[in-house]
C-alpha positions in Angstrom: -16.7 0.4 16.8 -18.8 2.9 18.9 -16.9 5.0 21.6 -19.4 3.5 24.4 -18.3 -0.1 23.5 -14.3 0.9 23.8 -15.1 2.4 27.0 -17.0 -0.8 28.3 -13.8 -2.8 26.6 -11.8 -0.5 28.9 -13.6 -0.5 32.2 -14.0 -4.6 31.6 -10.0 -4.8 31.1 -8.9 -2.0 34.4 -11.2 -4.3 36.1 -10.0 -7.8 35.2 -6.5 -6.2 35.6 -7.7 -4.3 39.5 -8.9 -7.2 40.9 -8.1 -10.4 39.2 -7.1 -12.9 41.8 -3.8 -13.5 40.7 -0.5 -10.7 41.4 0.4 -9.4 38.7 4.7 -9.9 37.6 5.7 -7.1 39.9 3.8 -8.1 42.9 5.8 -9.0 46.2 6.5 -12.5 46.2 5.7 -15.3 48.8 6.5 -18.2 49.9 3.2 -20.8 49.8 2.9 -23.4 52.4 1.1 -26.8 52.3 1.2 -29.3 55.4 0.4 -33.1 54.9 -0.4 -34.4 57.6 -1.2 -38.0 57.6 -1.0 -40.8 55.5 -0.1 -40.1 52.1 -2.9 -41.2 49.7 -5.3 -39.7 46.7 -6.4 -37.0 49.1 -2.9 -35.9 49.6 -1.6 -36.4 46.1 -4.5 -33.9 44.7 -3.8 -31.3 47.8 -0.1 -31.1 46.9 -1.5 -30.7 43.1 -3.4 -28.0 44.0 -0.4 -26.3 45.8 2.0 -26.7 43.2 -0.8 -25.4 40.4 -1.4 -22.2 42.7 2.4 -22.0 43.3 3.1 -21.7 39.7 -0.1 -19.2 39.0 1.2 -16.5 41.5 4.5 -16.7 40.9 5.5 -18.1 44.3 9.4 -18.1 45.2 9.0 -21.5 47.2 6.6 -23.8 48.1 7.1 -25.2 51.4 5.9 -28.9 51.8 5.6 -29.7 55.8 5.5 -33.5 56.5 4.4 -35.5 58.9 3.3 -39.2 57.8 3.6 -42.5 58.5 3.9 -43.3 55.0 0.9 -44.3 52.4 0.1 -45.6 49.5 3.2 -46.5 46.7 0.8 -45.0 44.0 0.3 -42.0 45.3 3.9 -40.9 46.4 5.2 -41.6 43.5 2.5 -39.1 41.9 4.2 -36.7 44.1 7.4 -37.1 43.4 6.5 -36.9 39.8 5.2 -33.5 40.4 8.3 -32.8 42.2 10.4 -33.3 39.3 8.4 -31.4 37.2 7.4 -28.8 39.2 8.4 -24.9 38.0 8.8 -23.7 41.4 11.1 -24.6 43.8 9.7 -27.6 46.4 11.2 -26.7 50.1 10.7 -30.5 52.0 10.6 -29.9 55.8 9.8 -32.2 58.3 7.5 -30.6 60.9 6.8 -29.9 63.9 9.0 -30.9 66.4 8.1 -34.8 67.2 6.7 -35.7 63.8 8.3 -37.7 61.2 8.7 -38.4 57.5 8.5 -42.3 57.9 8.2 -44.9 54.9 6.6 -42.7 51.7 7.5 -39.6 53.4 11.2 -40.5 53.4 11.1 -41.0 49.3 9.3 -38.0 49.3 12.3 -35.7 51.1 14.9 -36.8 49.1 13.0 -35.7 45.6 12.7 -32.3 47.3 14.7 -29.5 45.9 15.5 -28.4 49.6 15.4 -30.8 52.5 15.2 -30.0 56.1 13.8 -31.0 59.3 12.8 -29.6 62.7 14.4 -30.4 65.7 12.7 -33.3 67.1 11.4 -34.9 64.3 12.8 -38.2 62.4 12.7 -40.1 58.9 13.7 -43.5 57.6 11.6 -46.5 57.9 11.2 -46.9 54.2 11.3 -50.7 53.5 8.2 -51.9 51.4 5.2 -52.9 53.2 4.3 -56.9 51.8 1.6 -57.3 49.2 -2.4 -56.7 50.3 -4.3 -60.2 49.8 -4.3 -63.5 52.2 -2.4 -63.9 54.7 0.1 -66.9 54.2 0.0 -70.1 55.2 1.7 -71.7 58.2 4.1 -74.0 57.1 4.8 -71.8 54.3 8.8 -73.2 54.2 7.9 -76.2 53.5 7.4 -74.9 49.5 10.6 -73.4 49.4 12.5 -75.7 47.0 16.7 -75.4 46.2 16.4 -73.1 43.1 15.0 -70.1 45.1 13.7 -68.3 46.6 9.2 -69.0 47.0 7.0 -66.4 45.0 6.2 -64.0 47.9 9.9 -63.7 48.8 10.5 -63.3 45.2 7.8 -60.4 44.5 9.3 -58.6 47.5 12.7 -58.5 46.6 11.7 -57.0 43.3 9.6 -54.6 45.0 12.6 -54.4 47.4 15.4 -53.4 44.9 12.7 -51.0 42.4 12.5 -48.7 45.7 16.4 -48.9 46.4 16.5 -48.0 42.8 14.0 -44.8 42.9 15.8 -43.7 46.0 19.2 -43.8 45.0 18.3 -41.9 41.8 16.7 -39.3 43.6 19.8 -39.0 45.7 21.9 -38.6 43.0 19.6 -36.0 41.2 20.0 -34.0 44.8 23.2 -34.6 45.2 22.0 -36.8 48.8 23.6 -40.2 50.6 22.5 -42.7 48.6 24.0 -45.3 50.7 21.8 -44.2 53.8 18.7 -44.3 51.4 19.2 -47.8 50.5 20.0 -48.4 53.9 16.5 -46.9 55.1 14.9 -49.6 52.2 16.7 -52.4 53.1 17.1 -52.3 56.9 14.6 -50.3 57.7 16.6 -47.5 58.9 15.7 -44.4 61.0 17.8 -41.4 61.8 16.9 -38.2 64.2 17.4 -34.5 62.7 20.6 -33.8 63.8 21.9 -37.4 62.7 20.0 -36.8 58.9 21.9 -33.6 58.8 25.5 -35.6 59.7 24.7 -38.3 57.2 24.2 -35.5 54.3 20.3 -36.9 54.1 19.2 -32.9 54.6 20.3 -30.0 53.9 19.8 -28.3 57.5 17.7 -27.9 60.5 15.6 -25.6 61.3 13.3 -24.6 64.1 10.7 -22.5 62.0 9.7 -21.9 58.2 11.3 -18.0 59.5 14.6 -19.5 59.6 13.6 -22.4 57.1 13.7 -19.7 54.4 16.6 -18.0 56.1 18.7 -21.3 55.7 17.5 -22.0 52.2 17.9 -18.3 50.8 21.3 -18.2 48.6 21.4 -21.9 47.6 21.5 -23.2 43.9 18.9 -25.6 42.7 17.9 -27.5 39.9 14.5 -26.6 38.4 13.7 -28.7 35.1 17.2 -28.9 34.0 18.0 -24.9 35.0 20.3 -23.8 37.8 17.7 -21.6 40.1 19.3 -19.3 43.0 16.9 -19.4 45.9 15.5 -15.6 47.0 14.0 -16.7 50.3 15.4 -14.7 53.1 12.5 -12.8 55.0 9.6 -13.4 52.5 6.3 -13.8 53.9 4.6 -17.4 54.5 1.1 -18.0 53.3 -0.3 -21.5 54.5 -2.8 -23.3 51.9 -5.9 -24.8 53.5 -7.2 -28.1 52.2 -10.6 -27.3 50.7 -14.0 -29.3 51.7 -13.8 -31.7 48.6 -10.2 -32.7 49.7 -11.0 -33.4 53.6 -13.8 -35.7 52.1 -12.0 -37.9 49.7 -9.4 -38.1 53.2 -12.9 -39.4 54.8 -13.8 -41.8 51.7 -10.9 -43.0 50.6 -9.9 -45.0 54.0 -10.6 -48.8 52.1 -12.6 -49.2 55.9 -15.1 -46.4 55.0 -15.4 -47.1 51.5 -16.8 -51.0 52.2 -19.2 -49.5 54.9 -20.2 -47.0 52.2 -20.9 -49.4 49.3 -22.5 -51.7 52.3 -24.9 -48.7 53.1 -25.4 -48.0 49.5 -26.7 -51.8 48.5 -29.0 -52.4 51.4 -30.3 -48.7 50.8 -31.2 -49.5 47.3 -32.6 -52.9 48.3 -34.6 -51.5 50.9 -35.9 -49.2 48.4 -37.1 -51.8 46.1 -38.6 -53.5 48.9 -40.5 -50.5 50.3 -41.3 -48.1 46.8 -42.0 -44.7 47.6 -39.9 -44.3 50.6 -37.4 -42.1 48.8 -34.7 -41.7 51.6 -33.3 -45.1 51.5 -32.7 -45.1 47.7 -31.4 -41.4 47.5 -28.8 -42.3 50.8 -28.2 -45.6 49.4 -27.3 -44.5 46.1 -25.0 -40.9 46.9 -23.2 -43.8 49.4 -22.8 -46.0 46.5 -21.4 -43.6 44.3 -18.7 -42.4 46.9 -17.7 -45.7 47.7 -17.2 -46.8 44.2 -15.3 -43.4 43.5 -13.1 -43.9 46.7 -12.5 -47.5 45.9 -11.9 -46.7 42.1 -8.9 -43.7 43.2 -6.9 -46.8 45.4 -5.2 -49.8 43.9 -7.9 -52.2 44.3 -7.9 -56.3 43.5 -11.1 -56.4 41.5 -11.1 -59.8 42.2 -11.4 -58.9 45.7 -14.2 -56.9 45.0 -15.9 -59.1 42.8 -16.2 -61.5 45.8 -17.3 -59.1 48.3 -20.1 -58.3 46.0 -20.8 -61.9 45.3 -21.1 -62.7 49.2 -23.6 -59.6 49.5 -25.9 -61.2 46.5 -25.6 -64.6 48.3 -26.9 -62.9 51.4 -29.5 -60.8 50.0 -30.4 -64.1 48.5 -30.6 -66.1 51.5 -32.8 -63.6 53.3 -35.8 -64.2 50.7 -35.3 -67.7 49.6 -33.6 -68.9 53.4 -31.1 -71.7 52.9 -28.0 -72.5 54.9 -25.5 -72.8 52.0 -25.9 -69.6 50.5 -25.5 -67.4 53.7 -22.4 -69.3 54.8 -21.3 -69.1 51.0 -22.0 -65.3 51.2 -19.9 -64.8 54.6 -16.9 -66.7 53.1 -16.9 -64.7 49.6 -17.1 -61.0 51.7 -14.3 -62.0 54.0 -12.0 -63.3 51.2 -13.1 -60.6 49.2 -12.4 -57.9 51.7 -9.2 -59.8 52.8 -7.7 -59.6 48.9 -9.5 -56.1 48.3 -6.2 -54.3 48.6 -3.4 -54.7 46.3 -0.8 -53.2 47.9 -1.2 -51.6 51.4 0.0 -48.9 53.6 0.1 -47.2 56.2 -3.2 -45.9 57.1 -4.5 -47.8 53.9 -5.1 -51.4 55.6 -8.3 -53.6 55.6 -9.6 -53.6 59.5 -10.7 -56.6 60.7 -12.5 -54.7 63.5 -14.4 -53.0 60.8 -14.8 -55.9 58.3 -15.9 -58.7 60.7 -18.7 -56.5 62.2 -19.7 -55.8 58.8 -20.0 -59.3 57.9 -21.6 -60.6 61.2 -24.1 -57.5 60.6 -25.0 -58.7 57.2 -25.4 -62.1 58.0 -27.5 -61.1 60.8 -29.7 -58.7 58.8 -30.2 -61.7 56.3 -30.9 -64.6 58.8 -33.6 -61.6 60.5 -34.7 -61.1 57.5 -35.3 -64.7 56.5 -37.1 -66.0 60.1 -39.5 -62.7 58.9 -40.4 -64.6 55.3 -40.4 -67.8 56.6 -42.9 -67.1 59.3 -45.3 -65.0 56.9 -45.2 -68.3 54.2 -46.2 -70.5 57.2 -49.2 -68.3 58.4 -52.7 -68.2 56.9 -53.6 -65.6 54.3 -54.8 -61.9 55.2 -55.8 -60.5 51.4 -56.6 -61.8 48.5 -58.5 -65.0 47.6 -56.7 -67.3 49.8 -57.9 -65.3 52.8 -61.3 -65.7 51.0 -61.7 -69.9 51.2 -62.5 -70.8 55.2 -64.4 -67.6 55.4 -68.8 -68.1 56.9 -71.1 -66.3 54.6 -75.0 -65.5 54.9 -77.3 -66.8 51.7 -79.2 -63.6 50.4 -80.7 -64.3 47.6 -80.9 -67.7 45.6 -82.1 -69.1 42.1 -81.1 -72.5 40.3 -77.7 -73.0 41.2 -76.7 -69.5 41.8 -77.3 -66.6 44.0 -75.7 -63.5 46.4 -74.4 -64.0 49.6 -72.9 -61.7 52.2 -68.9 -62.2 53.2 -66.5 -59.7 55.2 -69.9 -57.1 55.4 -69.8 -57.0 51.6 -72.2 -58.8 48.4 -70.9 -61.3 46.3 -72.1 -63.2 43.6 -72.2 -66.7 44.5 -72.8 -70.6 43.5 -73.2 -73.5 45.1 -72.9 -77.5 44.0 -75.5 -78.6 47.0 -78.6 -77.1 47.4 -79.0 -73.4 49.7 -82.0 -71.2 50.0 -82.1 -67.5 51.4 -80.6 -67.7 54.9 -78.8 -70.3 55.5 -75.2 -69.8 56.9 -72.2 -71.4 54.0 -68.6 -71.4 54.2 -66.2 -70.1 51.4 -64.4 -72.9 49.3 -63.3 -71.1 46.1 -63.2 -67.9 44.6 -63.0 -67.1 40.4 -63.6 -64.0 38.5 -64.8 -62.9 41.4 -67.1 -65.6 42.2 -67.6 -67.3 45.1 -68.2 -70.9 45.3 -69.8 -72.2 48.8 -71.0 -74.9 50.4 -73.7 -75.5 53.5 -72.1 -75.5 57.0 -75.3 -76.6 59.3 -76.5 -79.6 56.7 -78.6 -81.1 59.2 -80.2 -77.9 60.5 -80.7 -76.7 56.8 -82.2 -79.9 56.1 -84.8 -80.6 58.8 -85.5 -76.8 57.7 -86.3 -77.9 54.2 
């Protein structure tokens, strides 16, 4: 090996070492920050990922996890606490600021936490199941409820029921929590202030800033994968992580709401394409909206049956507004709004099917079909403009004749011509037929042609 290439294996390693992005082992540590703020849902689950993955590459001390949420989506905080459990570095839950809350999901999420705490202010609890997505139920419903138990919905909930007693009261035991109050919070519904969380041993302690957060938390012994870990907290610098762009989109596109008027946009922009080729906008728009709204749709817990109909009642429509018939638009109507009703197999908070947004929807695409339709219908009914339909009805000038055949002069252009009655050079015929391009004509002024003759 040459002495220029171990110099340039040198310089290469100085500089990967100078300024590679992450500290090296005897950097000053930090504590990392990451605030959810909102429903808890893909977009969340892959910010806190993110977090925890740049947590561990830098060596952070703590990562801080500020919530305030209404809850979200089952799937998705249980992702989380997943990635709780098996997190390397310590996971500092802290309900913030001062009036938010840790409601439904977020609750679950607190008590997998390492740390707990909350800012004056702020509340959690709420954390009974939501029901099941789909129909609605019947009035009347009672009346199936028969003496050996309990009907099916009522049955589905109280399993759903006891599995989240059962994750809660495992992570309170794992943290050494009130399990009782947790089961409580699943079961009644349950709701306590800071100060009461911190008298019911739910937290840890309250704090009025992540300055004091880390003040509070430094000293205490937690459990990381199996290993007693002394926090080292007190006085270390807070950096806050920023959800990049790709996150605050799939926030955007994974709202079930947006994804359905995405896919919506997406079909009639490809139709409209393949109605009007060489447009280009409408099929590049329609198809990027496609995509995203299959990728949002395929990242929540969907019914595919749901789907399935919803698609149905968009080929019904599309259907009706070339070949207009009343059956196949109301058809079309009823399979999106039972489609978009049973789209969602569980639901959330902030992950619900809007009527506001679904019935416009509908109404819209029944409208653009019915539009569409009167359009075809009317252009069936009137007369020819191109081609040779327009051609038969048309007046044409004799140019030239011989035998049965001849030119004549229709629309300010020459055709060949023929004729079953006789015609001689300027007389004035109408078009009957046209073939191979070929017109055949008759005399329209017999009795001036024949007093001519």
């Amino acid at each position: 090996m040459t002495f220029a290439r171990v110099a340039l294996l040198a310089a290469a390693f100085v500089a990967a070492t100078v300024f590679s992005p992450f500290p090296s082992a005897g950097s000053e540590r930090v504590a990392l920050s990451v605030a959810i703020d909102g429903a808890i849902g893909p977009a969340s689950t892959r910010q806190f990922e993110e977090a925890l993955d740049v947590a561990a590459s830098r060596g952070a001390a703590v990562l801080i996890l500020q919530l305030d949420t209404p809850g979200g989506l089952v799937t998705s905080m249980r992702e989380m606490i997943a990635d709780i459990l098996a997190s390397p570095v310590p996971v500092i839950g802290y309900v913030a600021p001062a009036g938010g809350h840790a409601a439904s999901a977020g609750t679950y999420i607190l008590y997998a936490t390492h740390v707990a705490a909350m800012a004056p202010g702020t509340n959690l609890g709420a954390a009974t199941p939501v029901e099941m997505g789909g129909l609605p139920s019947l009035p009347g419903g009672d009346k199936d409820k028969d003496a050996t138990g309990p009907p099916p919905a009522d049955a589905m909930m109280a399993k759903v029921t006891n599995d989240a007693v059962a994750l809660i009261r495992s992570l309170a035991e794992l943290r050494g929590r009130n399990g009782d109050w947790g089961e409580k919070a699943v079961r009644e519904a349950a709701s306590l202030s800071a100060n009461a969380a911190l008298q019911e041993h739910v937290i840890d302690f309250v704090a009025h800033d992540t300055t004091e957060l880390l003040q509070l938390a430094d000293g205490r012994t937690v459990d990381i994968a199996g290993r007693k870990v002394v926090l080292a907290t007190k006085g270390l610098p807070v950096e806050t992580l920023e959800p990049g762009w790709f996150i605050r989109l799939l926030a955007v596109i994974t709202d079930p709401n947006t994804a359905v008027i995405l896919m919506l946009v997406g079909v009639y922009g490809i139709i409209f394409e393949f109605t009007s080729p060489g447009a280009v906008a409408p099929g590049v728009i329609g198809t990027i909206c496609l995509v995203l709204g299959l990728y949002a749709l395929n990242l929540l817990p969907i019914n595919y049956t749901g789907l399935a109909l919803m698609l149905l009642g968009i080929t019904f429509l599309i259907i009706e507004a070339f070949n207009p018939t009343v059956v196949l638009g109301l058809s079309g109507v009823a399979a999106f709004l039972f489609g978009a009703a049973m789209l969602l197999r569980v639901e959330g908070p902030g992950f619900a099917m809007s009527w506001v947004v679904i019935g416009p929807a509908a109404a819209l695409t029944l409208g653009l079909a019915l539009l569409t339709g009167t359009y075809l219908w009317a252009a069936r009914r009137s007369p020819p403009r191109v081609g040779g339909e327009a051609m038969r009805g048309l007046p044409a000038e004799i140019l030239d004749w011989q035998g049965g055949e001849g030119h004549v002069l229709a629309q300010g252009e020459r055709w060949r011509a023929k004729a079953d009655g006789p015609v001689a050079p300027g007389d004035s015929v109408e078009v009957t037929d046209i073939s191979d391009l070929v017109l055949t004509v008759r005399r329209r002024d017999a009795g001036r042609n024949g007093a001519r003759q």
